[in-house]
C-alpha positions in Angstrom: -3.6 -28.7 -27.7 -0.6 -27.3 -26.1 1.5 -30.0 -26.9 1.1 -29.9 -31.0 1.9 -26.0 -30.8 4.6 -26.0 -28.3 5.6 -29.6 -28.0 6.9 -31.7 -24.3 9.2 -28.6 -23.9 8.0 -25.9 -24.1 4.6 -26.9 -21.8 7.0 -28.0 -19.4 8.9 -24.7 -19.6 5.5 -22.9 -19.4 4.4 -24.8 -16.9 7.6 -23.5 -15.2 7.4 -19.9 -15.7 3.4 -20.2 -14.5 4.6 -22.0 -11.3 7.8 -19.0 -10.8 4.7 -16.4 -11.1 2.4 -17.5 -9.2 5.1 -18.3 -6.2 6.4 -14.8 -7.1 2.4 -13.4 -6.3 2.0 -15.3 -3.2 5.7 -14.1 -2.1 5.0 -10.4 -2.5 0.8 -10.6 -1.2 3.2 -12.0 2.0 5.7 -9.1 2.1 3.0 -6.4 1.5 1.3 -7.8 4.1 4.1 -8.1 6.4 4.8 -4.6 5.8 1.1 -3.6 6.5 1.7 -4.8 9.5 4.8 -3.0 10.6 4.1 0.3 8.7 0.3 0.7 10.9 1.8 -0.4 14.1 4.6 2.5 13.8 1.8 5.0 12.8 -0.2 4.2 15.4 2.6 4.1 18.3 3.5 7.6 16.8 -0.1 9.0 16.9 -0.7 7.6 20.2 2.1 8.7 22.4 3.6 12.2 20.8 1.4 13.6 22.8 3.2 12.7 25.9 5.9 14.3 24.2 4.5 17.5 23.6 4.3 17.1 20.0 1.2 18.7 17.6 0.8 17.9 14.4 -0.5 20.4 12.0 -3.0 20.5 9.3 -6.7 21.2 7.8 -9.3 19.5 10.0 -11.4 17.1 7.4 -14.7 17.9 7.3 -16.1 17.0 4.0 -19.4 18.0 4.7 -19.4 21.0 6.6 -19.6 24.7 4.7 -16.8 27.6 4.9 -17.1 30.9 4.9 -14.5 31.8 3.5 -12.2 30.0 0.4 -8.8 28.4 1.4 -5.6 30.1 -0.6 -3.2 27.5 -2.4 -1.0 28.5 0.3 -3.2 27.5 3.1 -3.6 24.4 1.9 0.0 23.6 1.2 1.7 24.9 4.3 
């Protein structure tokens, strides 16, 4: 048992460090989920409405399963 290896205190100051973890887990699953949550909406309000402001964004259309003629350059890829 626990108790003959550790003895009263140290189960109870396992117990404690066990408790501080798993609180600690459950604190940041909230906060990650929280900013989930903030980081999508902003993404979306900024892909949905820079259009009305005349903004394009730039980039390689993803197309994983069409074929090119032609092989992209590392510069072409990188911008």
């Amino acid at each position: 048992m626990a108790v003959d290896a550790l003895g009263t205190k140290g189960v109870i100051v396992g117990g404690l460090i066990a408790a501080l973890c798993i609180f600690g887990g459950h604190i940041l699953n909230i906060v990650l989920g929280a900013m989930a949550i903030l980081v999508h909406g902003i993404r979306l309000n900024t892909l949905e409405f820079s259009g009305h402001a005349g903004v394009r964004w730039a980039g390689i259309a993803f197309k994983p399963f069409s074929k090119r003629a032609e092989k992209l350059s590392p510069e072409e890829i990188t911008g």
